[in-house]
C-alpha positions in Angstrom: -10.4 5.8 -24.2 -6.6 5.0 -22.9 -5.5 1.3 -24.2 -4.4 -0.3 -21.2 -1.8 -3.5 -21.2 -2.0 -7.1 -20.9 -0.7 -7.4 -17.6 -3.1 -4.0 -16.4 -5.9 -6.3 -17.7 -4.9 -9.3 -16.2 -4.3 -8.0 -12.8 -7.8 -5.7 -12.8 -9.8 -9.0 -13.6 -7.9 -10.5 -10.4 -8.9 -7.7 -8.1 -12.5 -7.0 -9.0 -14.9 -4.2 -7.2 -15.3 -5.7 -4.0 -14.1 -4.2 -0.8 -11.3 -4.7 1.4 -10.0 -4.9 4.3 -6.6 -2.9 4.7 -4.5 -5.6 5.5 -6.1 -7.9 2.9 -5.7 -5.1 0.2 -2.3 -5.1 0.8 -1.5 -8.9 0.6 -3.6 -8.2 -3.1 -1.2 -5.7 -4.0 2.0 -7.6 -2.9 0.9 -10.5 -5.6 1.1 -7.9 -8.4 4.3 -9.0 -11.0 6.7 -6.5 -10.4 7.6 -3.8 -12.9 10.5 -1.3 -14.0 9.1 1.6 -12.3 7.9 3.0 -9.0 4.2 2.1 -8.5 2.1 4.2 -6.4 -1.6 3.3 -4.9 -4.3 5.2 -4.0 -6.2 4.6 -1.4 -9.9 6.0 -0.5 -11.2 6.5 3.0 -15.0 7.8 3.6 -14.5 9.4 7.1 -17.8 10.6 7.7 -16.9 13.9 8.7 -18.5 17.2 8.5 -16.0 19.2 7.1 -17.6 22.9 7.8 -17.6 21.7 11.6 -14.6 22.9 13.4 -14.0 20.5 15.4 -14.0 17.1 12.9 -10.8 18.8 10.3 -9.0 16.3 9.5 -5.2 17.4 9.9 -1.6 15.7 9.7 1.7 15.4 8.2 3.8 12.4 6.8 7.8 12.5 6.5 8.5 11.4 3.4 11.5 9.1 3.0 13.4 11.3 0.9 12.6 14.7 3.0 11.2 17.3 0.7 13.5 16.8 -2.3 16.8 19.1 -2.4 19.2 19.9 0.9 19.1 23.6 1.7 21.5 25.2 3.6 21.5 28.4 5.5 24.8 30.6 6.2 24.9 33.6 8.2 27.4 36.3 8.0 27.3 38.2 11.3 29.3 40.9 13.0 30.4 40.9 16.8 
C-alpha cells in the first residue's frame, strides 16, 4: 500500500464519502492548501445510459487551453 502525506491525510478526513453537489464540490476543493504542482481532479458522473443503444452515445469535445501541445505548420510548394 502507497504511504500517503500528512497534508493528503488531513485533507481526505475533511472531505469524507458523502456526496456532492457540483458547485459545493468545488467550493471543497478551492479550501485545499495549495501546492507546487498542477493538481488535477477527477470527477465521476453515472449517466444512466444504455451505451449499446444508438441513440443515448454520449459524444463531445473540449479545447484544451493549451491546444493539443506543439504548433504545426503546413507549407506547400506549388507550380502555376
Amino acid at each position: 500500500m502507497r504511504a500517503r502525506s500528512k497534508r493528503y491525510r488531513k485533507e481526505s478526513e475533511q472531505t469524507g464519502k458523502e456526496t456532492l453537489s457540483l458547485a459545493a464540490a468545488v467550493e471543497k476543493i478551492k479550501s485545499f492548501k495549495s501546492v507546487k504542482f498542477d493538481q488535477t481532479v477527477e470527477c465521476v458522473m453515472q449517466l444512466g445510459i444504455d451505451p449499446k443503444q444508438a441513440d443515448q452515445l454520449v459524444r463531445g469535445s473540449i479545447s484544451l487551453p493549451h491546444g493539443i501541445g506543439k504548433q504545426k505548420r503546413v507549407i506547400a510548394f506549388c507550380e502555376v
